[in-house]
MOPAC internal coordinates of N, CA, C and O (Angstrom, degrees):
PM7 1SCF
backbone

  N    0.0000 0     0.00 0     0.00 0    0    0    0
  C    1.4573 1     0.00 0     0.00 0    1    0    0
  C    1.5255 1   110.91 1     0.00 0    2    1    0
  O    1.2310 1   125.35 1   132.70 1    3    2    1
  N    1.3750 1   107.34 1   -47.30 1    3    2    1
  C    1.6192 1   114.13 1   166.97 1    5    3    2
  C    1.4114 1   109.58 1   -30.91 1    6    5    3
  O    1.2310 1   121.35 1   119.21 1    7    6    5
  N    1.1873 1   115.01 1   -60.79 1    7    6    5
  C    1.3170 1   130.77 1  -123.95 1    9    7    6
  C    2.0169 1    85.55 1   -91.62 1   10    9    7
  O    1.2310 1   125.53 1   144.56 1   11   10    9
  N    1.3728 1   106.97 1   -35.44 1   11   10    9
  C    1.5320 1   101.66 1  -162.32 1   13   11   10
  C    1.6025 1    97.65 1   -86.99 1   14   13   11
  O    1.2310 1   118.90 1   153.99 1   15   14   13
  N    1.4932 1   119.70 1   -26.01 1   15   14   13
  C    1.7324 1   114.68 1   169.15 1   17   15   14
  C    1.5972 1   114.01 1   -65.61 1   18   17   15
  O    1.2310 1   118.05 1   149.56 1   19   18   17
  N    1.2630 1   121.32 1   -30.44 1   19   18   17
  C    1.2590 1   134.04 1  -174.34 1   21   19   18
  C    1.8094 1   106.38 1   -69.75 1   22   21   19
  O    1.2310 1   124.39 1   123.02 1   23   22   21
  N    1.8268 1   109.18 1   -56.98 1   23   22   21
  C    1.4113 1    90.99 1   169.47 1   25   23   22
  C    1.1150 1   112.45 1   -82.41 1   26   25   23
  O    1.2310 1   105.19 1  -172.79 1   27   26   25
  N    1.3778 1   145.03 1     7.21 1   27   26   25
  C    1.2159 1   121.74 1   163.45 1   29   27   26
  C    1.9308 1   120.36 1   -66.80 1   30   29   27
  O    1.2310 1   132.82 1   141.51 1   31   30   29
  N    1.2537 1    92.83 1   -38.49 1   31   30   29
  C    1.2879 1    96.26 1  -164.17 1   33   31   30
  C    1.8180 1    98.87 1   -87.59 1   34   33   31
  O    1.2310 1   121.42 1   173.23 1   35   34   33
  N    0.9389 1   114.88 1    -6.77 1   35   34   33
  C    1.9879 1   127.78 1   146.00 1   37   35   34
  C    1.1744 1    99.16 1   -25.92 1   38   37   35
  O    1.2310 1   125.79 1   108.41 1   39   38   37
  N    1.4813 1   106.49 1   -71.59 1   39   38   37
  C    1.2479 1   135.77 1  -115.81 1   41   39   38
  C    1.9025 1    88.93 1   -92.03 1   42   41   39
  O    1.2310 1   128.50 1   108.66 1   43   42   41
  N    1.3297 1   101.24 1   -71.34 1   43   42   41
  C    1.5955 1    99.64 1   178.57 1   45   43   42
  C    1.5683 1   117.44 1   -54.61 1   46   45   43
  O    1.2310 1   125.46 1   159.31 1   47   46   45
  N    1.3875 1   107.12 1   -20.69 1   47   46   45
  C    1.9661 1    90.67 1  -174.63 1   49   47   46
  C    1.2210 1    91.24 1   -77.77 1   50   49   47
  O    1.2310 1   114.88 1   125.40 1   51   50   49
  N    1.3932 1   127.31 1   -54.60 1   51   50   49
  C    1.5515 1   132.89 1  -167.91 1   53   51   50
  C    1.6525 1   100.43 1   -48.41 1   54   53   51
  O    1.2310 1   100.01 1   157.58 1   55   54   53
  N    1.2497 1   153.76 1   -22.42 1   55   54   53
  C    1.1693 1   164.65 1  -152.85 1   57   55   54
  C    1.6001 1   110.73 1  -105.07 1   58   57   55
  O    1.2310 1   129.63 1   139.68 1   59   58   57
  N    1.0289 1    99.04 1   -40.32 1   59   58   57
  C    1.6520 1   116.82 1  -173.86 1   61   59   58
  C    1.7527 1   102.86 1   -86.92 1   62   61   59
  O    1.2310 1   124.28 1   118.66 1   63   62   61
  N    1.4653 1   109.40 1   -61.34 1   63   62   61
  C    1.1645 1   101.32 1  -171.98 1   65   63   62
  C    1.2772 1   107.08 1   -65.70 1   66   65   63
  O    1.2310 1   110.42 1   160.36 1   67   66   65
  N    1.7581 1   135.61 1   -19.64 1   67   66   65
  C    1.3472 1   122.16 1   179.49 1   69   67   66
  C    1.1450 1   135.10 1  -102.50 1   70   69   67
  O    1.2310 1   126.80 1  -166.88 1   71   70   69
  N    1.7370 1   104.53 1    13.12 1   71   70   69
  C    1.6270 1   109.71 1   145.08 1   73   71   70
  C    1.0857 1   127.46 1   -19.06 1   74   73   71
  O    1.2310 1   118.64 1   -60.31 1   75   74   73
  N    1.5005 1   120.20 1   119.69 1   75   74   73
  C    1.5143 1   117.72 1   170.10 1   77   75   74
  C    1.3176 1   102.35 1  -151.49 1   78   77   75
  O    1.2310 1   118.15 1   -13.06 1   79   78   77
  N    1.7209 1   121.13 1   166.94 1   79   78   77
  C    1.8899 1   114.54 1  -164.50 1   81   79   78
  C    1.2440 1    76.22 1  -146.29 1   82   81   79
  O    1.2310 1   114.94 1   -32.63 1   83   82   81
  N    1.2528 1   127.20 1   147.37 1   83   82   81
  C    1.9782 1   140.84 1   133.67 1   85   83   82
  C    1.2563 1    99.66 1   -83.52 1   86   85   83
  O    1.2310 1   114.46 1   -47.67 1   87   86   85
  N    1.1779 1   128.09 1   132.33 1   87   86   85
  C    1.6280 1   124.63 1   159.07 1   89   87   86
  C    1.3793 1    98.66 1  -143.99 1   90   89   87
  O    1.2310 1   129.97 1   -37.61 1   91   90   89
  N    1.2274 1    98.38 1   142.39 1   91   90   89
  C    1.5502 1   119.36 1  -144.35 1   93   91   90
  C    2.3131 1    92.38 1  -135.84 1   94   93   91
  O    1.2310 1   131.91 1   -52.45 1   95   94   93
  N    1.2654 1    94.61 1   127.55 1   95   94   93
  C    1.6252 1    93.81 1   177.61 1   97   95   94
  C    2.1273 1   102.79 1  -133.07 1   98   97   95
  O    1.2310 1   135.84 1   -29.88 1   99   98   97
  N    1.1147 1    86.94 1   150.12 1   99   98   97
  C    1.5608 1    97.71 1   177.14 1  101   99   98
  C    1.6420 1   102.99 1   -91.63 1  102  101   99
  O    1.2310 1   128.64 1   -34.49 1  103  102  101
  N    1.6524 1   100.96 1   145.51 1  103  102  101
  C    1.7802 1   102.70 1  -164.11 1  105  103  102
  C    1.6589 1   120.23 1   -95.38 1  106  105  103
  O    1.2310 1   133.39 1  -166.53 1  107  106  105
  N    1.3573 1    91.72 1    13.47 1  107  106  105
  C    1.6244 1   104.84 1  -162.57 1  109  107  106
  C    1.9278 1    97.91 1   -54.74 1  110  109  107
  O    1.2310 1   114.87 1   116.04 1  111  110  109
  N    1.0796 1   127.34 1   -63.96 1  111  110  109
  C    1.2813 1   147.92 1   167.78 1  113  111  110
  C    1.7434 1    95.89 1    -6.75 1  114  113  111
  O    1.2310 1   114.95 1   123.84 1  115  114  113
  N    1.4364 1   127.19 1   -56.16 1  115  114  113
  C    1.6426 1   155.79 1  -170.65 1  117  115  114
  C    1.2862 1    97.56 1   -99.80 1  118  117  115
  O    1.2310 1   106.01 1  -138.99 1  119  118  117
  N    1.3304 1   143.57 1    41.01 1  119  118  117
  C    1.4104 1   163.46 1   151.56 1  121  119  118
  C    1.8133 1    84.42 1    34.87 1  122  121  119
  O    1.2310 1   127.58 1  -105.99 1  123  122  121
  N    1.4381 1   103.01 1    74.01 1  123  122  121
  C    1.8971 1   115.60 1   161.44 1  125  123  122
  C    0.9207 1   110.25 1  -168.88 1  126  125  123
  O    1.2310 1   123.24 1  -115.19 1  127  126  125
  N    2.0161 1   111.39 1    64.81 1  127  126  125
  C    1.2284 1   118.46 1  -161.90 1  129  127  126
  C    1.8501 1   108.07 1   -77.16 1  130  129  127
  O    1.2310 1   108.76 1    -5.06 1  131  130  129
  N    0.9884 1   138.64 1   174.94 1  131  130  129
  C    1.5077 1   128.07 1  -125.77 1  133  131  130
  C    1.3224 1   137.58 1    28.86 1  134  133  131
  O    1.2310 1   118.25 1   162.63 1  135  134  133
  N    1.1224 1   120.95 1   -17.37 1  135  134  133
  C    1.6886 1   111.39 1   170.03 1  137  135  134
  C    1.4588 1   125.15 1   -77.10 1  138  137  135
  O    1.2310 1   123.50 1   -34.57 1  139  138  137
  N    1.2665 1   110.88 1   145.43 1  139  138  137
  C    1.5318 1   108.29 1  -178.58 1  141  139  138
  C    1.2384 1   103.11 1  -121.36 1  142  141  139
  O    1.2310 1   117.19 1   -26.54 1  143  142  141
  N    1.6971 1   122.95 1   153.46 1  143  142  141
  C    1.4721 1   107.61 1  -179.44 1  145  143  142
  C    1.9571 1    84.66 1  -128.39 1  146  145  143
  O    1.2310 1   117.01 1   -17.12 1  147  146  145
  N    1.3653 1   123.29 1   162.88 1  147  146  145
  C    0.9001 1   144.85 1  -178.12 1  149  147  146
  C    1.9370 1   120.96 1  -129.99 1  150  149  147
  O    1.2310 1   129.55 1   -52.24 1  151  150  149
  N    1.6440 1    99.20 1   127.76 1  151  150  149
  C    1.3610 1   103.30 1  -179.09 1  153  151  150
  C    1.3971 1   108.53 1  -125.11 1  154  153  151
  O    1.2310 1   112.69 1   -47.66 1  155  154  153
  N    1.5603 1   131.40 1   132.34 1  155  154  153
  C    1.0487 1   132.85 1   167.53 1  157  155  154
  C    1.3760 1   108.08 1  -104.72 1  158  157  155
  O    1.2310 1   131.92 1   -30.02 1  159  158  157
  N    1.6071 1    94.60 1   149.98 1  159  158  157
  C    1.7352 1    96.28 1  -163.49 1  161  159  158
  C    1.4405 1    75.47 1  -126.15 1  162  161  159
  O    1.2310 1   118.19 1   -23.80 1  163  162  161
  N    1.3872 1   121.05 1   156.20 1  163  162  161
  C    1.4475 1   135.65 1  -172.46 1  165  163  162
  C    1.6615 1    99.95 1  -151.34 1  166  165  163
  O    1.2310 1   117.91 1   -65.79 1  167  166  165
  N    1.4219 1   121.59 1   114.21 1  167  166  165
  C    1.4776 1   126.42 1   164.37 1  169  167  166
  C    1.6473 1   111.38 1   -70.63 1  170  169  167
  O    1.2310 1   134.42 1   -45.74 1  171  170  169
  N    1.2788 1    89.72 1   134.26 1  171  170  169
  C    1.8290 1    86.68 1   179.11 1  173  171  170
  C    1.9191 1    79.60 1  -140.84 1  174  173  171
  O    1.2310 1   130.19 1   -62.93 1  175  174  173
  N    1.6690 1    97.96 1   117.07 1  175  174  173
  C    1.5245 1    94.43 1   167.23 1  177  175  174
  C    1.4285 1   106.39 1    60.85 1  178  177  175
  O    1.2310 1   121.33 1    35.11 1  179  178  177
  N    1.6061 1   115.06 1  -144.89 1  179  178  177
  C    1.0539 1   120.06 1  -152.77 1  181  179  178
  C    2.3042 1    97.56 1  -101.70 1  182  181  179
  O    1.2310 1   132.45 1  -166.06 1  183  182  181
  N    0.7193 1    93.55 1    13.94 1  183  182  181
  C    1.5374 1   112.26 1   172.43 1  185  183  182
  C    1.5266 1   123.42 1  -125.76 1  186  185  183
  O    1.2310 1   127.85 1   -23.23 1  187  186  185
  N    1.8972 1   102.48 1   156.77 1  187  186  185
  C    1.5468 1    90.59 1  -178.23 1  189  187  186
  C    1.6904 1    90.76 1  -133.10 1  190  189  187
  O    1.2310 1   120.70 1   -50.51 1  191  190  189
  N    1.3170 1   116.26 1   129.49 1  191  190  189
  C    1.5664 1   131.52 1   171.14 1  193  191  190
  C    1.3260 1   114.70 1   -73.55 1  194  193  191
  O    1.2310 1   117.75 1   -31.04 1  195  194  193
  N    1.6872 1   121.90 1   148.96 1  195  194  193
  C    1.2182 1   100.48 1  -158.29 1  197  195  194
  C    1.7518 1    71.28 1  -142.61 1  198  197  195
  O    1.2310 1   132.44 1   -58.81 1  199  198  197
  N    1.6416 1    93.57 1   121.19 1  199  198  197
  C    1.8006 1   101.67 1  -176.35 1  201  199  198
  C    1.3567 1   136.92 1    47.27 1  202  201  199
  O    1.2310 1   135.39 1  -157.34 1  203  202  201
  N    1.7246 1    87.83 1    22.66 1  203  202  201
  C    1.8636 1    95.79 1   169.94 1  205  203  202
  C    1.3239 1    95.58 1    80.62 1  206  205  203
  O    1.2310 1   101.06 1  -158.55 1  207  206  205
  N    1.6049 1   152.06 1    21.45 1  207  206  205
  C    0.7810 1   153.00 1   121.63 1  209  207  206
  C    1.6010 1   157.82 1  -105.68 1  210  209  207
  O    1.2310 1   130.58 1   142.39 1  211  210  209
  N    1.4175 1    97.19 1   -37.61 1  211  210  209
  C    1.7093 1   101.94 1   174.80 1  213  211  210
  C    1.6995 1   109.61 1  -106.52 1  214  213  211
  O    1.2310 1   121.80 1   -33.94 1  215  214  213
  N    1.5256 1   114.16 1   146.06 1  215  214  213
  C    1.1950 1   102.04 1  -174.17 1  217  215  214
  C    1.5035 1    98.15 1  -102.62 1  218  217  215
  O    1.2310 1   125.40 1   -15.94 1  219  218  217
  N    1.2860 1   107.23 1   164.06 1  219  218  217
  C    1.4852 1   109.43 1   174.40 1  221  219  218
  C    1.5889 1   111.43 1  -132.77 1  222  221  219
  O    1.2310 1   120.68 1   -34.06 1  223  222  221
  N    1.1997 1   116.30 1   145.94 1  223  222  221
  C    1.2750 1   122.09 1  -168.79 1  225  223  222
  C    1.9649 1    91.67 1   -93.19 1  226  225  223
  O    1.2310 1   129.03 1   -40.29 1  227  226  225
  N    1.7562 1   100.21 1   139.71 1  227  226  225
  C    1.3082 1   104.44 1   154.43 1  229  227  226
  C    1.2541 1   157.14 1   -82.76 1  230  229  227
  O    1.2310 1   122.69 1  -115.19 1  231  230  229
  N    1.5215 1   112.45 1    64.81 1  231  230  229
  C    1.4555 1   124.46 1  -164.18 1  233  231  230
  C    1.6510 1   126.13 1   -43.63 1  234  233  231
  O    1.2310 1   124.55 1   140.42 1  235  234  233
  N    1.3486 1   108.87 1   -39.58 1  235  234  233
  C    1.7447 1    99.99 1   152.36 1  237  235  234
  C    1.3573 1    93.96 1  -166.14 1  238  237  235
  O    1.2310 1   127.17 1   -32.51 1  239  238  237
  N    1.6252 1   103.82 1   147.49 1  239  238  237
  C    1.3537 1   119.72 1   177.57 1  241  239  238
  C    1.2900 1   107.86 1  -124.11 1  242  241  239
  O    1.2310 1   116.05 1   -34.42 1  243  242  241
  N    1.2156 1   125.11 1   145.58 1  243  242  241
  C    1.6457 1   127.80 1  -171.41 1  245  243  242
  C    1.3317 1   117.13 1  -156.45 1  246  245  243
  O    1.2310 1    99.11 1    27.88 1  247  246  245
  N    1.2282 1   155.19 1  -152.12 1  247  246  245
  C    1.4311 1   156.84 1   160.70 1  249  247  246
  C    1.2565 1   111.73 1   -89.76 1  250  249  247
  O    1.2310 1   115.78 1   165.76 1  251  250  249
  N    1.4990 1   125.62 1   -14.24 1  251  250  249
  C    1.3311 1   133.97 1   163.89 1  253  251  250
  C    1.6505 1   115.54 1   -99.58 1  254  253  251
  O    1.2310 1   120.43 1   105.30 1  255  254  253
  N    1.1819 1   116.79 1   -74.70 1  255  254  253
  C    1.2500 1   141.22 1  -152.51 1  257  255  254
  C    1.7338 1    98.80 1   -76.15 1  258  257  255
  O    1.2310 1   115.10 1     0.50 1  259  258  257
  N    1.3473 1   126.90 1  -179.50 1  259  258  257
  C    1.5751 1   161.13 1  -173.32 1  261  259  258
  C    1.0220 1   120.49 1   179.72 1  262  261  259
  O    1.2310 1   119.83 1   -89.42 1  263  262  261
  N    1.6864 1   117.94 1    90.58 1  263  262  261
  C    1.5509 1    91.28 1  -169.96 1  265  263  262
  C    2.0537 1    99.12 1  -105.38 1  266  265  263
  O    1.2310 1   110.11 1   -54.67 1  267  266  265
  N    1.0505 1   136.17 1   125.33 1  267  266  265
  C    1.2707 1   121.76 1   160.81 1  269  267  266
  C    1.2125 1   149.54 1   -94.20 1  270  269  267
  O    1.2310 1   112.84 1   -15.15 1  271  270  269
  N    0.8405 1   131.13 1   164.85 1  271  270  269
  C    1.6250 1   113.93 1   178.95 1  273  271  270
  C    1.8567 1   119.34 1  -138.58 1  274  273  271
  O    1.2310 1   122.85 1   -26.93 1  275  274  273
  N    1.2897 1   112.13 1   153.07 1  275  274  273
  C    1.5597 1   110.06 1   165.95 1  277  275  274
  C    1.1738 1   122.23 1  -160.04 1  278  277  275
  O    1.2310 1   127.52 1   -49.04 1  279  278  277
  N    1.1572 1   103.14 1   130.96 1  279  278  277
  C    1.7769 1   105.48 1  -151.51 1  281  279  278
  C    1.7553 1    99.42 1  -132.85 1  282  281  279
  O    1.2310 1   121.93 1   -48.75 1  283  282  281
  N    1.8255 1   113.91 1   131.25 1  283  282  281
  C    1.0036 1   108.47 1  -172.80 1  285  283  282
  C    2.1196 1   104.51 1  -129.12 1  286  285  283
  O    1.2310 1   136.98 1   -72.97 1  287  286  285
  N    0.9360 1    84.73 1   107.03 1  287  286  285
  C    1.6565 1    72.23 1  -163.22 1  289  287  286
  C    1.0706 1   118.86 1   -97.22 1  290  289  287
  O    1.2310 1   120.66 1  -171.53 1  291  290  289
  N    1.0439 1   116.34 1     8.47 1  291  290  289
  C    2.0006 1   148.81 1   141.68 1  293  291  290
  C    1.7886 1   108.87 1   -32.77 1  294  293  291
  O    1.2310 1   126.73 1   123.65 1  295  294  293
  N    1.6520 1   104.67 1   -56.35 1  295  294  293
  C    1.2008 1   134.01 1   179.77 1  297  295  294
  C    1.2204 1   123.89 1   -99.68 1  298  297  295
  O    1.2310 1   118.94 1   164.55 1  299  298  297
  N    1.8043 1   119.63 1   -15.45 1  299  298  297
  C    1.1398 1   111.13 1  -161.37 1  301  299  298
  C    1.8442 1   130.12 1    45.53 1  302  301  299
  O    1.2310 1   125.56 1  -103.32 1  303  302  301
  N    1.1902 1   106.93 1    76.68 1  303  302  301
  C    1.3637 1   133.85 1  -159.85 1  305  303  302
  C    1.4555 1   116.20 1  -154.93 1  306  305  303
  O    1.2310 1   121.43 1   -60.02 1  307  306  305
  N    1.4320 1   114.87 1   119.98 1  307  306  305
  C    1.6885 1   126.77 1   173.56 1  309  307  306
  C    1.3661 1   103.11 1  -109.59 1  310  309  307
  O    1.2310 1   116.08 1   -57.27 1  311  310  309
  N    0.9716 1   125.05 1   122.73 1  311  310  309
  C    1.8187 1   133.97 1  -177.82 1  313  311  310
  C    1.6115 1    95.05 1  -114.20 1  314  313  311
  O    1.2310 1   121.05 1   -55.63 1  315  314  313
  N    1.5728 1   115.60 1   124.37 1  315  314  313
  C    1.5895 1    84.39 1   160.09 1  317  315  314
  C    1.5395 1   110.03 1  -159.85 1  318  317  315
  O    1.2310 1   105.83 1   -29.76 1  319  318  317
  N    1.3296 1   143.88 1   150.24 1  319  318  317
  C    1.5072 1   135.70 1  -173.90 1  321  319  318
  C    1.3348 1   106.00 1  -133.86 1  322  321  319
  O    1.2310 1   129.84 1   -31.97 1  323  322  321
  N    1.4023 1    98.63 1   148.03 1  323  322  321
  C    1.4640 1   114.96 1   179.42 1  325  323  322
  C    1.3511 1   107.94 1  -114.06 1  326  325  323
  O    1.2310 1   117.30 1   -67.54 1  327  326  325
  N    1.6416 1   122.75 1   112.46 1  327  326  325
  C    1.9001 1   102.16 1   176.15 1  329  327  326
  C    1.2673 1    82.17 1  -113.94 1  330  329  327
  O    1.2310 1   127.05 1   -19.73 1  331  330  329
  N    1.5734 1   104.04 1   160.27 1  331  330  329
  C    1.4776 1   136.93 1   171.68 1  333  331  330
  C    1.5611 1   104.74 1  -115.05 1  334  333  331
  O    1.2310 1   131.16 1   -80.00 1  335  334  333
  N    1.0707 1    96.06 1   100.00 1  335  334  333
  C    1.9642 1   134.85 1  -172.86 1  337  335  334
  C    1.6681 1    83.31 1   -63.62 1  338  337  335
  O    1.2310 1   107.58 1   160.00 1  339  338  337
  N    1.0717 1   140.78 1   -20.00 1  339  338  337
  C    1.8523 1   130.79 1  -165.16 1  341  339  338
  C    1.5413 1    88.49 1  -113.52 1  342  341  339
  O    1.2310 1   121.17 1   115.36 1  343  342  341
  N    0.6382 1   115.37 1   -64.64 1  343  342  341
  C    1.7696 1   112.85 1  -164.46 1  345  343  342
  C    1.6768 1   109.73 1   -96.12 1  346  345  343
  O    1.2310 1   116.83 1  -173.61 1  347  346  345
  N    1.2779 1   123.64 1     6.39 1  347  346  345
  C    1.5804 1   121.98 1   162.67 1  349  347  346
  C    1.4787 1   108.39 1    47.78 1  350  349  347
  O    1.2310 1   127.50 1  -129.35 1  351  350  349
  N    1.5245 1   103.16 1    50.65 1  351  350  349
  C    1.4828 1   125.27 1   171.82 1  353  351  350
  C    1.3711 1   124.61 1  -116.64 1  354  353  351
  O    1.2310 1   109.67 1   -70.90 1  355  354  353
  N    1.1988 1   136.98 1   109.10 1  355  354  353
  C    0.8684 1   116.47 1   170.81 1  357  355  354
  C    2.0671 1   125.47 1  -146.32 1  358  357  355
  O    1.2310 1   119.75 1    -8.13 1  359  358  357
  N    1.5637 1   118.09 1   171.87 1  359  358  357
  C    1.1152 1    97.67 1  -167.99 1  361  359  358
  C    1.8704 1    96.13 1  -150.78 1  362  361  359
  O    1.2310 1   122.46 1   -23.09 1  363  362  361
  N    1.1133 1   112.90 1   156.91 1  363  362  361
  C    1.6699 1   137.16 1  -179.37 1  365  363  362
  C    1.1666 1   113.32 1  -115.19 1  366  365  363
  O    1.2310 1   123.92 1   -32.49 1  367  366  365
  N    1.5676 1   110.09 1   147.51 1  367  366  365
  C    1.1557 1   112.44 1  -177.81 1  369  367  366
  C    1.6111 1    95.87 1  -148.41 1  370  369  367
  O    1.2310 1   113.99 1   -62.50 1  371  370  369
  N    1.5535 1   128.98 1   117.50 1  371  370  369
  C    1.6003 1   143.41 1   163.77 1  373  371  370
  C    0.9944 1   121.15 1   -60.81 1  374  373  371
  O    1.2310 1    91.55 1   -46.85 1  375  374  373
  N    1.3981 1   165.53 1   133.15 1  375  374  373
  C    1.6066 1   135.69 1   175.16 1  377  375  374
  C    1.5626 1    86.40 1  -150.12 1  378  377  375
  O    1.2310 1   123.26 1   -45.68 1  379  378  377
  N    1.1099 1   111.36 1   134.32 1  379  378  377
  C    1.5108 1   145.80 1   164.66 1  381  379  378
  C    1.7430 1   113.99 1  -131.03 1  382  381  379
  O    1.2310 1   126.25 1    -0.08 1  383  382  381
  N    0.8482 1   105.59 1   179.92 1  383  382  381
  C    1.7692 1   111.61 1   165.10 1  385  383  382
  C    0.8769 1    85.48 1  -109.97 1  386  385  383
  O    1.2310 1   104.76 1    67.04 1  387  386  385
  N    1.3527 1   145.78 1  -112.96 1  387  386  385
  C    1.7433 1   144.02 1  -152.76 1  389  387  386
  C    1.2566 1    89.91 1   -31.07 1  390  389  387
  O    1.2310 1    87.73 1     1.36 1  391  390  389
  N    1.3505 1   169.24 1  -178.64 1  391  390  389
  C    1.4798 1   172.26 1    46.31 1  393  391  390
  C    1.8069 1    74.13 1  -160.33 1  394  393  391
  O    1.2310 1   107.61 1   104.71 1  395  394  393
  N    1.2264 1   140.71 1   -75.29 1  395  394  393
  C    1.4814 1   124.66 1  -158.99 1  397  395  394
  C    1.1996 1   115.04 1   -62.00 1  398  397  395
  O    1.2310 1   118.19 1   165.38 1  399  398  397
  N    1.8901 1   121.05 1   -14.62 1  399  398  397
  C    1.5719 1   112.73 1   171.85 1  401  399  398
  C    1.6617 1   103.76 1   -95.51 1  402  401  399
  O    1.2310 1   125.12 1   169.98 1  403  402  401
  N    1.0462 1   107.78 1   -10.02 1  403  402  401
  C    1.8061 1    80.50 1   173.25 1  405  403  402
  C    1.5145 1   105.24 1  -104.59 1  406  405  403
  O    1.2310 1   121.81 1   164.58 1  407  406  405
  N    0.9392 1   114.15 1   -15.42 1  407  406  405
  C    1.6729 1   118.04 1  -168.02 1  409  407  406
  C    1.6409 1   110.60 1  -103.93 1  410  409  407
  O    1.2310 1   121.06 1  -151.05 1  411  410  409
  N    1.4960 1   115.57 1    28.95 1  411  410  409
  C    1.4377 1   121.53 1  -158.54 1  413  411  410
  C    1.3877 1   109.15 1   -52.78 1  414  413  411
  O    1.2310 1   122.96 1   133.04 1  415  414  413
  N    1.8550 1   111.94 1   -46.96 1  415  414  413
  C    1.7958 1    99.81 1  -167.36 1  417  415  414
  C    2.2381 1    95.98 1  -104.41 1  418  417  415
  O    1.2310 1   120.17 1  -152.70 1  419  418  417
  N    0.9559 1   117.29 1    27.30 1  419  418  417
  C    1.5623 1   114.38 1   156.35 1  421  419  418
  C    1.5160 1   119.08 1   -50.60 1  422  421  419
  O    1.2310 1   123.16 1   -45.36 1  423  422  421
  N    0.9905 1   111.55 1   134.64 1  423  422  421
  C    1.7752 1   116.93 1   173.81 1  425  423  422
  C    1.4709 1   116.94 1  -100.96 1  426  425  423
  O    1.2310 1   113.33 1   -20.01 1  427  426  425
  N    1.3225 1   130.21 1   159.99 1  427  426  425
  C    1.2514 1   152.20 1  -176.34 1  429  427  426
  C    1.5002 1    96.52 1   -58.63 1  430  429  427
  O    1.2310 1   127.22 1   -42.58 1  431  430  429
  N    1.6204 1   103.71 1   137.42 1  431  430  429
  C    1.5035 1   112.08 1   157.65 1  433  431  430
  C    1.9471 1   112.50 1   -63.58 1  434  433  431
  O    1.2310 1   125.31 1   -37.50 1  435  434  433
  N    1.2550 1   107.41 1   142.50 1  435  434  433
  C    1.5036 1    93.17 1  -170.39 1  437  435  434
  C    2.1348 1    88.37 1  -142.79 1  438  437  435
  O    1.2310 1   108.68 1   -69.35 1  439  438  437
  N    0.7524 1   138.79 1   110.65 1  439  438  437
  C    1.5333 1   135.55 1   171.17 1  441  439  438
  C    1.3070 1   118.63 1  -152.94 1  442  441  439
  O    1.2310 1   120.37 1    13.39 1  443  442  441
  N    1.4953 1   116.90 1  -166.61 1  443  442  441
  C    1.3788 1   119.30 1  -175.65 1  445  443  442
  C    1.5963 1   116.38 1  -123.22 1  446  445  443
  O    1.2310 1   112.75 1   -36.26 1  447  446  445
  N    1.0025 1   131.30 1   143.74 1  447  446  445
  C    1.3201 1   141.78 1  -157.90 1  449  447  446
  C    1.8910 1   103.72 1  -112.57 1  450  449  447
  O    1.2310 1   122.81 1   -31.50 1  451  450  449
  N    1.4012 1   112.22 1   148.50 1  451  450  449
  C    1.3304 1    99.48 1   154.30 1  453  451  450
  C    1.7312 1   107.26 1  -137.63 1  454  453  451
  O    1.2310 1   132.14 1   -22.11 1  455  454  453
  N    0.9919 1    94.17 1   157.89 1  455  454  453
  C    1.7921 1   112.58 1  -170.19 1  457  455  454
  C    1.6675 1    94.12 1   -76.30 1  458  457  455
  O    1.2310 1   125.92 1   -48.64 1  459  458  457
  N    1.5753 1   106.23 1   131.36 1  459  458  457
  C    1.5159 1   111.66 1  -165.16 1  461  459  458
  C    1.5347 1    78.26 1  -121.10 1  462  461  459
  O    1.2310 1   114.82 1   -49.38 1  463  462  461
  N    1.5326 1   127.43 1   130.62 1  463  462  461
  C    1.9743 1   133.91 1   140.56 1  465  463  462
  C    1.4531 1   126.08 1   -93.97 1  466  465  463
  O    1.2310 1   120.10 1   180.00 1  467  466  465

């Protein structure tokens, strides 16, 4: 009995901590229609890294939802993505003031993600 609670619970931390997503968006939206740019998000613990660099805080996690966050107040900067874990959708949003006055009519990142183990 030991032995089967023990790998279970192996089994789920190892599962949790090795969450990871590619999500991949087309750039047409940023007038560079054929290019695609790609972000891997990697959970480490109670955080998820986004390309070996920015961390993001986990605002809610669920069987559906991902919500993240990154906040730099150094810079005054809200970074934040939502993936949809069911439908392998997902989208970002940057927000600065300077980035909303030059970038006034830009649209939302909007693409699809896939679950990397």
């Amino acid at each position: 009995m030991k032995f089967l609670i023990s790998f279970f619970i192996l089994f789920y931390c190892s599962y949790v901590f090795a969450e990871s997503y590619e999500c991949t968006h087309e750039l047409s939206r940023f007038d560079r229609p054929g290019e695609y740019e790609t972000n891997i998000y990697l959970r480490n613990g109670n955080i998820f890294v986004m390309n070996d660099f920015l961390e993001f805080i986990i605002a809610k996690d669920s069987e559906e939802i991902l919500m993240l966050v990154y906040l730099n107040t150094d810079i005054n900067v809200f970074f934040n993505t939502i993936i949809n874990k069911k439908t392998k959708e997902y989208t970002e949003t940057y927000t600065s003031i300077e980035d909303a006055k030059e970038y006034e009519n830009t649209g939302l990142v909007y693409g699809t993600c896939e679950i990397l183990k």
